[in-house]
GUZA-216863 format. One line per field, with one value per residue (C-alpha): residue number from 0; residue in three letters; chain; x, y, z. Coordinates in nm, 3 decimals, decimal comma, always signed. Example, Ala and Ser with C-alpha at 12.3 -4.5 7.8 and 13.67 -1.06 7.14 Angstrom:
BEGIN
pos	(0; 1)
code	(ALA; SER)
unit	(A; A)
c1	(+1,230; +1,367)
c2	(-0,450; -0,106)
c3	(+0,780; +0,714)
% end
This chain:
BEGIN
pos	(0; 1; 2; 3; 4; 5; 6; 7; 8; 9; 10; 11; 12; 13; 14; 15; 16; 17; 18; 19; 20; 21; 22; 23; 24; 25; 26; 27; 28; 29; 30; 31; 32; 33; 34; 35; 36; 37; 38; 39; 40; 41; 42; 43; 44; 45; 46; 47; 48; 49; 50; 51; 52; 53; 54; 55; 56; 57; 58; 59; 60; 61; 62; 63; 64; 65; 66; 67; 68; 69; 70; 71; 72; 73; 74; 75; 76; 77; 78; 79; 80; 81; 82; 83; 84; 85; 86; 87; 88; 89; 90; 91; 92; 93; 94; 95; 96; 97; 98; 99; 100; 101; 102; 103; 104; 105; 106; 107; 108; 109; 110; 111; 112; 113; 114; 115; 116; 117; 118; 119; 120; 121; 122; 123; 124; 125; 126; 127; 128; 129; 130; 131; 132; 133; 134; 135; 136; 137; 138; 139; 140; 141; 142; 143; 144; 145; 146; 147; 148; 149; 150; 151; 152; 153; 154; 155; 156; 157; 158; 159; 160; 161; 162; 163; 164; 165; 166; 167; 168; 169; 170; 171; 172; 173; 174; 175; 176; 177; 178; 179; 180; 181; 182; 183; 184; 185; 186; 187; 188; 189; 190; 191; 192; 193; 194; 195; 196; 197; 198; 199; 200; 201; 202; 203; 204; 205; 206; 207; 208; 209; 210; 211; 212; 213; 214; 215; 216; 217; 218; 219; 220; 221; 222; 223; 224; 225; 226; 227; 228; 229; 230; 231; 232; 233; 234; 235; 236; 237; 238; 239; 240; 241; 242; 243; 244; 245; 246; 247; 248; 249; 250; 251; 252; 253; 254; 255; 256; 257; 258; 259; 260; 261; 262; 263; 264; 265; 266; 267; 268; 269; 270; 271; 272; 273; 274; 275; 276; 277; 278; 279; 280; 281; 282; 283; 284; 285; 286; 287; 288; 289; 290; 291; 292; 293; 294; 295; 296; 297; 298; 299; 300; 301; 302; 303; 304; 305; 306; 307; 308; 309; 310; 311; 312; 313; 314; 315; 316; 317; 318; 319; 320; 321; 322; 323; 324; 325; 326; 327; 328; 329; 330; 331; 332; 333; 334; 335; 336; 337; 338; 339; 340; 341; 342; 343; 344; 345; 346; 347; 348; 349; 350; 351; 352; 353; 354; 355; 356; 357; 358; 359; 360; 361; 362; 363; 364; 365; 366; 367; 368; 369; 370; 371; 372; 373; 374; 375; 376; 377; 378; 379; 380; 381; 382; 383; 384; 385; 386; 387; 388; 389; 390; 391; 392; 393; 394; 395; 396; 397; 398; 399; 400; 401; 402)
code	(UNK; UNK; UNK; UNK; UNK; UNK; UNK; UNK; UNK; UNK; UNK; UNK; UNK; UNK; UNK; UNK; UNK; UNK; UNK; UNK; UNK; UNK; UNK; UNK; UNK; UNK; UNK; UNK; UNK; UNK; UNK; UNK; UNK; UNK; UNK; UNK; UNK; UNK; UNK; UNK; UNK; UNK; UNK; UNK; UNK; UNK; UNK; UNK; UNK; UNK; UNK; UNK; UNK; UNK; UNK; UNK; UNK; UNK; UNK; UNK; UNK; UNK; UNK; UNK; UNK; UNK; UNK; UNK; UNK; UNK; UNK; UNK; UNK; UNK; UNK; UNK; UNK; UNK; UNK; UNK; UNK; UNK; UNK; UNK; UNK; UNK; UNK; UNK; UNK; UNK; UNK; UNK; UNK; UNK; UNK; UNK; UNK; UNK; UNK; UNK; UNK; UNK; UNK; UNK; UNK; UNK; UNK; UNK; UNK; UNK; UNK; UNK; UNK; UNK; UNK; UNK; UNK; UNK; UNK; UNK; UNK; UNK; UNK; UNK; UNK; UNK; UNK; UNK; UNK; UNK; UNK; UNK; UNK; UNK; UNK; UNK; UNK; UNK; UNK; UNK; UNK; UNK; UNK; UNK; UNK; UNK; UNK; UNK; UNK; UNK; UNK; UNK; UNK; UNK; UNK; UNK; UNK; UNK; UNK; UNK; UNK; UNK; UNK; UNK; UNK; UNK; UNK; UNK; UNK; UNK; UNK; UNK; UNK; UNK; UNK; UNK; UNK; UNK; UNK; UNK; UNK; UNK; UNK; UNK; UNK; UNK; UNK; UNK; UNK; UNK; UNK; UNK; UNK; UNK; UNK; UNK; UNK; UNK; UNK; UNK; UNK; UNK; UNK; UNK; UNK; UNK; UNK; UNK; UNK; UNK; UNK; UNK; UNK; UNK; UNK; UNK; UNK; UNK; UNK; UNK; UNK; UNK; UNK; UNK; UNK; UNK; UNK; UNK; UNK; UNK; UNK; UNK; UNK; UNK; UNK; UNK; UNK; UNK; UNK; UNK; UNK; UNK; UNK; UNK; UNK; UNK; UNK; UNK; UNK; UNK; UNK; UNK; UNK; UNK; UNK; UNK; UNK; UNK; UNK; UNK; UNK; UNK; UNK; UNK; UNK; UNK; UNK; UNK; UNK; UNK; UNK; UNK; UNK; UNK; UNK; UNK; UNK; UNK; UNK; UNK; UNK; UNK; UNK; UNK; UNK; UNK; UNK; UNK; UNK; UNK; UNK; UNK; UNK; UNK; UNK; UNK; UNK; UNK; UNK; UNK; UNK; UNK; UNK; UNK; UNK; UNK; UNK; UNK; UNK; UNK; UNK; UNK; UNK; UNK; UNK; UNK; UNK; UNK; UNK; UNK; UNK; UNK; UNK; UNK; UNK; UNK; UNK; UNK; UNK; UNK; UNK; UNK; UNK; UNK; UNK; UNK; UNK; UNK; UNK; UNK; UNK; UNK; UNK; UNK; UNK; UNK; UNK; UNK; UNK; UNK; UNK; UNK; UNK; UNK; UNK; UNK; UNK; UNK; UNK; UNK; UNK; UNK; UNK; UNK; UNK; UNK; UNK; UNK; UNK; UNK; UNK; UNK; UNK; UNK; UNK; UNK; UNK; UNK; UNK; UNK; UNK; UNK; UNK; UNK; UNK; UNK; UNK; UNK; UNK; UNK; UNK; UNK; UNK; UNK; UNK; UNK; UNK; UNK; UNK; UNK; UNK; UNK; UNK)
unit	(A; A; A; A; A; A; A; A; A; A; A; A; A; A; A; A; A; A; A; A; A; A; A; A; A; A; A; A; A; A; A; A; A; A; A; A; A; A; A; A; A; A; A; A; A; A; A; A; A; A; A; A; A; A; A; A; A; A; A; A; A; A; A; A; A; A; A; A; A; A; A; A; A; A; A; A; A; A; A; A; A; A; A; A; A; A; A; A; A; A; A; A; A; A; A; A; A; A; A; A; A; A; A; A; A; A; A; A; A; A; A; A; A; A; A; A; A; A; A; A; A; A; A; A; A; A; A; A; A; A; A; A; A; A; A; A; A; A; A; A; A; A; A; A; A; A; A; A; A; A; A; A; A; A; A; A; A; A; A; A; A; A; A; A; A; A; A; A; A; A; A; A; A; A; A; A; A; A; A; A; A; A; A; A; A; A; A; A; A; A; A; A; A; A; A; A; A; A; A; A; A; A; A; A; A; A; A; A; A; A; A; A; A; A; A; A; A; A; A; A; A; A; A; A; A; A; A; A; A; A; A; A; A; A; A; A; A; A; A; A; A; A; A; A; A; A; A; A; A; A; A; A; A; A; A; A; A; A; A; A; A; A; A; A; A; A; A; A; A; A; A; A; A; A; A; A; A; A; A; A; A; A; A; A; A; A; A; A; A; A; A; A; A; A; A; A; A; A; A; A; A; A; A; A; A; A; A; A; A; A; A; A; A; A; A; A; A; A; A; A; A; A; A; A; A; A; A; A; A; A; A; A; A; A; A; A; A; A; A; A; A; A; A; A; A; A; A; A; A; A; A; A; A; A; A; A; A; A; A; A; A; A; A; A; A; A; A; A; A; A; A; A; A; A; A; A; A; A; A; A; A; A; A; A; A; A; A; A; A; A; A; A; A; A; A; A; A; A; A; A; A; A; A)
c1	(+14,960; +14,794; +14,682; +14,581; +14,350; +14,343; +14,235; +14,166; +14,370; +14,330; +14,634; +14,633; +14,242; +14,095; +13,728; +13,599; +13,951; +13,975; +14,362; +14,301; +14,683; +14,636; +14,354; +14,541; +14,872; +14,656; +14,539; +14,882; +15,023; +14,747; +14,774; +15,109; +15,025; +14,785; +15,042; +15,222; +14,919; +14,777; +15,108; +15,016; +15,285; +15,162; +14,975; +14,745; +14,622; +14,367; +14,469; +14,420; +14,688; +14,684; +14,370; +14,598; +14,821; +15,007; +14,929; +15,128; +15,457; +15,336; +15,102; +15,423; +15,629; +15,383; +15,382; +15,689; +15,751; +15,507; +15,711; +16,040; +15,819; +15,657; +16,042; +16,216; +15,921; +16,102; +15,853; +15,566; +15,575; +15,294; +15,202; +15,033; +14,824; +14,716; +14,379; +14,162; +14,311; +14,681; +14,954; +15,079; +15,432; +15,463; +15,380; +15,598; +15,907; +16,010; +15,931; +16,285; +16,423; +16,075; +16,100; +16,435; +16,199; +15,923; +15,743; +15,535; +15,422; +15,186; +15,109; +15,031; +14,877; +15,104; +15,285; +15,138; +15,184; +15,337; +15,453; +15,362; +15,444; +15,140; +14,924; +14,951; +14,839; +14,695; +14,798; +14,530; +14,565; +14,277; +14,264; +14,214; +13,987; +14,305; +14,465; +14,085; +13,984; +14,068; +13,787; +13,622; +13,443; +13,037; +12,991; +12,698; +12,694; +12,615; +12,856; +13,121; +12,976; +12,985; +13,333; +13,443; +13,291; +13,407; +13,781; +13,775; +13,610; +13,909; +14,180; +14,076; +14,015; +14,435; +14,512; +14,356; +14,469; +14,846; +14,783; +14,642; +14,948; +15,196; +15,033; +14,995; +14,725; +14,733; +14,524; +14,483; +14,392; +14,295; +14,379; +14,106; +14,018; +13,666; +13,272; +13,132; +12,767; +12,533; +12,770; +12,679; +12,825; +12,914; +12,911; +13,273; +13,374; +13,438; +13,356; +13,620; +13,427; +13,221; +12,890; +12,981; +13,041; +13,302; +13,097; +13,120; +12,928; +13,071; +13,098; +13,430; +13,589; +13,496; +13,795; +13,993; +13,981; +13,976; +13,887; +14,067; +13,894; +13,921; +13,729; +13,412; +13,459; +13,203; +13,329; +13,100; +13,062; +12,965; +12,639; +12,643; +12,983; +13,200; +13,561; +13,453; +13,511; +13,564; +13,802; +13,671; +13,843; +14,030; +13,868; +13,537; +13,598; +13,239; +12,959; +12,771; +12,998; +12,933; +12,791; +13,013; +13,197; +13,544; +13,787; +14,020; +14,008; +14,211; +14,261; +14,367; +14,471; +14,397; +14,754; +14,702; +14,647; +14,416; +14,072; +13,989; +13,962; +13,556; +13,418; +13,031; +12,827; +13,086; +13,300; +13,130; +13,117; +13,486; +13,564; +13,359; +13,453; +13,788; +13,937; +14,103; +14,008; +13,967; +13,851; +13,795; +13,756; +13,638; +13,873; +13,710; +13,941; +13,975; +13,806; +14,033; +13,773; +13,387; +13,164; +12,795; +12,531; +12,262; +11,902; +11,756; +11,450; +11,504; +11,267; +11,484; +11,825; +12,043; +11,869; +11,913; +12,304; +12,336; +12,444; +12,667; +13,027; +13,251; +13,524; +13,355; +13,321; +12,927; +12,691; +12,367; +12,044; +11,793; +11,463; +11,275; +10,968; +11,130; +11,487; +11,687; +11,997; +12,183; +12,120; +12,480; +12,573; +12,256; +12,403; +12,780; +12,694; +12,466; +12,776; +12,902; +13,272; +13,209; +13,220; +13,299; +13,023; +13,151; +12,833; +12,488; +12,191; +11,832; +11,558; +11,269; +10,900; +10,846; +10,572; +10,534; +10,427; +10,727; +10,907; +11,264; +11,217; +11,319; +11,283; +11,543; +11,686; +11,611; +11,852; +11,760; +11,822; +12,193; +12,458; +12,728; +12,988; +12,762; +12,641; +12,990; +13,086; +12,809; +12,923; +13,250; +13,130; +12,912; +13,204; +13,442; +13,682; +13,941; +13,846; +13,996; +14,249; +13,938; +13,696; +13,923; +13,938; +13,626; +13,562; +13,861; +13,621; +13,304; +13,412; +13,585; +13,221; +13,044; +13,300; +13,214; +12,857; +12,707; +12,463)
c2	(+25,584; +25,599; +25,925; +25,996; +26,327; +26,502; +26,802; +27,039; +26,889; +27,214; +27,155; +27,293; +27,270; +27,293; +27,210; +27,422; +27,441; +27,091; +27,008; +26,737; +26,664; +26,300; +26,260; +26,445; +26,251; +25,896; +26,036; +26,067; +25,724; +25,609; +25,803; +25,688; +25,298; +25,331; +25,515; +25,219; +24,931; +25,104; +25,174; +25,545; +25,719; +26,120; +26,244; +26,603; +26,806; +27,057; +27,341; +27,421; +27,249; +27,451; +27,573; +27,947; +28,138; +28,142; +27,800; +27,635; +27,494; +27,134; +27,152; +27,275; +26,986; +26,746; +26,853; +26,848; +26,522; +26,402; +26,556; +26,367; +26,023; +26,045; +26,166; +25,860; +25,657; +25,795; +25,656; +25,899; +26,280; +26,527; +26,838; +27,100; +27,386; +27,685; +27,726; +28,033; +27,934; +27,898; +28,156; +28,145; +28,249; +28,044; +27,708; +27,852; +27,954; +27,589; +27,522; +27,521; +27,233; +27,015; +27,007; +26,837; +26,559; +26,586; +26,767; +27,084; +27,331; +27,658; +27,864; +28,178; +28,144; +28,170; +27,911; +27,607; +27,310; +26,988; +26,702; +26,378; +26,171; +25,990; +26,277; +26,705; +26,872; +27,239; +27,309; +27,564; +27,740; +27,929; +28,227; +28,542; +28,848; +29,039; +28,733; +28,778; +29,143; +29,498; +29,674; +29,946; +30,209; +30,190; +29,822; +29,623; +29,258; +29,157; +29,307; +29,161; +28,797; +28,807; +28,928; +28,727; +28,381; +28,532; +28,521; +28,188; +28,045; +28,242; +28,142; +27,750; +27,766; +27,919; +27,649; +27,427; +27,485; +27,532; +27,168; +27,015; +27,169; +27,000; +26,676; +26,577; +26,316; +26,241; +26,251; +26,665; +26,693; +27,017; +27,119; +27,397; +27,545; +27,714; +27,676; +27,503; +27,573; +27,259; +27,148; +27,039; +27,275; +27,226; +27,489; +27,397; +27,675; +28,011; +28,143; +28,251; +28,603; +28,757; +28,622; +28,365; +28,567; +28,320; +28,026; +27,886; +27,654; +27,287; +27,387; +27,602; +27,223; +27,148; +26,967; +26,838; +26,412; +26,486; +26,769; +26,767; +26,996; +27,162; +27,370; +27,203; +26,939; +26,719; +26,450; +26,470; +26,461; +26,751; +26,835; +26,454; +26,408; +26,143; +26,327; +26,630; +26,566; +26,744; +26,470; +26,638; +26,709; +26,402; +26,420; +26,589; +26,958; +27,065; +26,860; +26,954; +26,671; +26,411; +26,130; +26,221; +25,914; +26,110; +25,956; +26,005; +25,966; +25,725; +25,816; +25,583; +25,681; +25,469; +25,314; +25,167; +24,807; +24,749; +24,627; +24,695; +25,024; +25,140; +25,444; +25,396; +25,590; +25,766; +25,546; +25,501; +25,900; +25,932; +25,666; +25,789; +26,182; +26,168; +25,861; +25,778; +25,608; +25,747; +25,495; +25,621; +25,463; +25,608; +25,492; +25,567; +25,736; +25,503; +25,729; +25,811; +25,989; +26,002; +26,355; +26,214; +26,499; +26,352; +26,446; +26,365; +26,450; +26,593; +26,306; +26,074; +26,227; +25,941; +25,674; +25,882; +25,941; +25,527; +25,467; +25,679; +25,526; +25,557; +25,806; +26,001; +26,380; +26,453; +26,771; +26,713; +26,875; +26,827; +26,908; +27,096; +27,289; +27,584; +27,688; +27,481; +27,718; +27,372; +27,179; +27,149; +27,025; +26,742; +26,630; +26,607; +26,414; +26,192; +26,112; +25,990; +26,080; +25,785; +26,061; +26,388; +26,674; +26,968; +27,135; +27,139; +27,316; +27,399; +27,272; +27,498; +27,561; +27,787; +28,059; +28,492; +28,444; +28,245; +28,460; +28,364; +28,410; +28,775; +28,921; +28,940; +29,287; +29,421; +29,482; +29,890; +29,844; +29,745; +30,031; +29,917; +29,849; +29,584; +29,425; +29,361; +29,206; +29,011; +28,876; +28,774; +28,568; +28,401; +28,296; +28,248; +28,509; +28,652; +29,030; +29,246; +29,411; +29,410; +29,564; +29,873; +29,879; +29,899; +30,108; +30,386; +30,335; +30,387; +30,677; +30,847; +30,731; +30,920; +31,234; +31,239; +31,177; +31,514; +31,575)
c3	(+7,482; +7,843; +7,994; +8,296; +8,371; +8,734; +8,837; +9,128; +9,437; +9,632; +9,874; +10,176; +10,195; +10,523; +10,573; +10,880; +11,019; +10,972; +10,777; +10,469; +10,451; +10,527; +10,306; +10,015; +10,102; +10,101; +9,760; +9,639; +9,709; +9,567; +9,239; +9,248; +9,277; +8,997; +8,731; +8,779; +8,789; +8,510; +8,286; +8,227; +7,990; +8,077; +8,353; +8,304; +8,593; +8,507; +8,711; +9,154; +9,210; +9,545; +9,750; +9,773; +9,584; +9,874; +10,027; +10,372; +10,339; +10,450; +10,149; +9,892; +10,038; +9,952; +9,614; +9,532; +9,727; +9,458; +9,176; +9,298; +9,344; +8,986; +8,835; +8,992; +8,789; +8,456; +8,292; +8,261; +8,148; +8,342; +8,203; +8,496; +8,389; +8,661; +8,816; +8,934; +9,243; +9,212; +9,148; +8,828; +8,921; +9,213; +8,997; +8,718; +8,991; +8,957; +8,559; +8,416; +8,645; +8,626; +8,255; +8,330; +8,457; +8,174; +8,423; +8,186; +8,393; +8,251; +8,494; +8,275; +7,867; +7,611; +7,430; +7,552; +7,321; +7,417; +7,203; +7,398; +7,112; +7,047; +7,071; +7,107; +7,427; +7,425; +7,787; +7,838; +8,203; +8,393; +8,148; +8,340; +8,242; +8,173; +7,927; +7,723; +7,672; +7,791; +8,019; +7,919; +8,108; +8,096; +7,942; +8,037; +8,183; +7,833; +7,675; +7,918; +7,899; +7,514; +7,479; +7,743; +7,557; +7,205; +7,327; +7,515; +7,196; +7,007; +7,255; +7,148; +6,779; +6,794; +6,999; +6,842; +6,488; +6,632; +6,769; +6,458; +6,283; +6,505; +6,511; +6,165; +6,240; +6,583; +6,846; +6,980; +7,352; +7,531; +7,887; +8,045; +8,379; +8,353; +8,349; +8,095; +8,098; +8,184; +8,410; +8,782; +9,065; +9,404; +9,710; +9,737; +9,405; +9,366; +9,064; +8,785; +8,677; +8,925; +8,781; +8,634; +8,331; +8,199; +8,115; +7,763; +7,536; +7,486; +7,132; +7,236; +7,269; +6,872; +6,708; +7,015; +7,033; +7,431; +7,695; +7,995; +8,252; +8,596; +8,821; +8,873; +9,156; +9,049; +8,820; +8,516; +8,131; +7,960; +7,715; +7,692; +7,551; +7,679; +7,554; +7,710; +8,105; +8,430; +8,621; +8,974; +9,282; +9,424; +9,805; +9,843; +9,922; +10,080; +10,260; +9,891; +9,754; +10,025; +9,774; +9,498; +9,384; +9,309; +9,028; +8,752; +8,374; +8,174; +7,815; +7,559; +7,234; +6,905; +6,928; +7,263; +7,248; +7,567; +7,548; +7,878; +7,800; +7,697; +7,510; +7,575; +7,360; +7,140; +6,966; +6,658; +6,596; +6,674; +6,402; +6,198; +6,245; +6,334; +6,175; +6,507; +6,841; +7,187; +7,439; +7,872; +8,173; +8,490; +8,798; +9,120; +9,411; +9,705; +9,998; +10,307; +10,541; +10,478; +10,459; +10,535; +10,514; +10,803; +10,875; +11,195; +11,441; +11,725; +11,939; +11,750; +11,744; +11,903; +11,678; +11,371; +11,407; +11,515; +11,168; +11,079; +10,938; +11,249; +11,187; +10,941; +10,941; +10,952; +10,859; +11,070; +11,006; +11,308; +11,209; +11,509; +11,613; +11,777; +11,843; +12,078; +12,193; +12,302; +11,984; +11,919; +12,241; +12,214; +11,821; +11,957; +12,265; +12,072; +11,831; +12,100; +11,994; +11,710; +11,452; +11,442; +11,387; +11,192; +11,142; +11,321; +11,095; +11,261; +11,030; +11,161; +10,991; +10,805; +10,916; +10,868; +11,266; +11,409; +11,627; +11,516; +11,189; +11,005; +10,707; +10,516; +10,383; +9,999; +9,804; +9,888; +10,210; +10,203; +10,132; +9,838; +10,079; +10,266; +9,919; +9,827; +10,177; +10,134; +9,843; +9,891; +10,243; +9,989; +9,744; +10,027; +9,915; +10,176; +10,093; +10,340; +10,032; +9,784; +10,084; +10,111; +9,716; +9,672; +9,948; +9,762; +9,418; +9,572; +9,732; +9,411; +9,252; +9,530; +9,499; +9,098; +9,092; +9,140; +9,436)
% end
């Protein structure tokens, strides 16, 4: 059979209070086009289906406009698994009638196997902390990290021996929302554990034919394996992932007559260790509206922008020898309302004697409370709830701790 792998569509992105409807609607009549062109039998998305837990109303109709388009195909059977991003109950509110339409949805971890015929899916969602291990007062970062890897790797080796049991011989696929380390980031992702401290070895992936994956945005192989794959986001999410070349996966298992279909470097070990064939190709995504990340010189700035695509939604850097406080004006009017400029960054030398330049604090001399702000601007989190949280800890911390 024919799968196709998706991941991380993030409706209801904005990009500095720019909407990406269109670009996310373009991407679905597209998607829909090729599961026809391409005769795909099961579609997987990897988790985000949403950018929110609670994401706009424009961005649910979508969805489920694309539900009702791929159900009237009744031809190909999707299975959705829930990312760091999404809701769990809010995808699964709707999972009863979409199986009705051989629509799987997994929102939460649990029981999580589905029969595709040719082949067994472990629909792995975004496991959270609580899902993995039970905090306990006093552990170290290490200690965290390691239990934290110990039950992913756990959480797989049940899955994937519940798979293999199913399948009798076929092909076993695994779903999975999460950092694998040696993957490439972007600045558009928030991480899963604060830290990072859910990261796990490739090895965690041992035994499955294929590896669907979400959360990075970056589509990419991983530790050099071909059936090991983050699909990436379908539009590019931050300026970070302006040259990306974003795509989908197309999975064909050994009983799948195409020979179109390539498996570069891998195909002799998966004959050889698996008795069974699993051939990929990479299908690039068709790009609605262009991010272009521009640097120009200041002396130069008109000539510098002159060829950038029309219509296109630019990050320009302007390299400079002292702070201009109109610089923003100077890069929109030299667009020249061919693009649009959605950021404007000061490239200024570096020197302990420019006057514009400041240290920047240590780390002693922030307060708690302004550390943690800090961090969640950095990761993008909305943290007004977890501000006041943390503010109710640290001050039971403060009331315990004698003086």
């Amino acid at each position: 059979m024919r799968i196709l792998h998706t991941a991380d569509w993030h409706l209801g992105a904005r990009l500095i209070e720019r909407d990406r409807l269109a670009e996310h609607a373009a991407f679905m009549d597209w998607l829909i086009e090729t599961i026809r062109s391409e005769k795909i039998d099961a579609m997987l998305v990897s988790g985000d289906v949403f950018d929110a837990a609670n994401p706009p109303q424009d961005a649910v109709a979508l969805y489920f406009d694309f539900i009702k388009r791929l159900a009237d195909l009744k031809t190909v059977k999707a299975i959705i698994t829930g990312g760091n991003h999404d809701s769990a109950s809010h995808l699964n509110a709707p999972r009863d009638l979409l199986k009705r339409f051989d629509v799987h949805v997994f929102g939460h971890s649990g029981d999580n196997l589905v029969d595709l015929g040719d082949c067994v899916v472990a629909a792995v969602p975004f496991l959270r902390e609580r899902d993995l291990r039970q905090a306990v007062g006093g552990e170290t970062l290490t200690t965290v990290h390691e239990q934290l890897r110990a039950a992913i790797k756990d959480h797989y080796s049940h899955q994937l021996a519940a798979a293999q049991s199913l399948a009798k011989g076929r092909p076993c696929i695994a779903m999975g929302h999460l950092t694998v380390m040696g993957a490439t980031t972007s600045d558009s992702e928030r991480d899963i554990h604060i830290g990072n401290l859910g990261s796990v070895g490739a090895d965690v992936f041992e035994g499955f034919d294929y590896t669907a994956l979400g959360h990075l945005h970056r589509p990419q192989r991983v530790a050099s394996k071909e059936t090991i794959r983050y699909s990436g986001s379908p539009i590019a999410l931050s300026f970070s992932e302006a040259a990306d070349t974003k795509s989908v996966v197309l999975i064909d298992t050994e009983n799948h007559s195409s020979a179109t279909i390539l498996l570069p470097s891998e195909a002799s070990n998966w004959q050889k260790n698996e008795g069974r064939r699993m051939a990929l190709k990479i299908l690039p995504i068709p790009v609605t509206r262009q991010l272009i990340r521009v640097k120009a010189a200041r002396a130069t700035l008109a000539a510098d922008l002159e060829n950038v695509p029309a219509g296109s939604w630019a990050e320009v850097t302007v390299k400079l020898d002292a702070p201009e406080p109109d610089l923003d004006r100077q890069v929109r009017e030299a667009a020249a309302n061919r693009f649009e400029v959605l950021k404007v960054l000061a490239d200024l030398p570096v020197s302990d004697t420019a006057p514009w330049q400041t240290k920047a604090p240590t780390l002693q001399d922030l307060q708690p409370r302004d550390v943690f702000r800090e961090l969640l601007t950095e990761k993008q989190i909305e943290g007004d709830e977890l501000s006041a949280v943390f503010d109710e800890l640290l001050a039971l911390r403060q009331h315990e701790t004698p003086n």
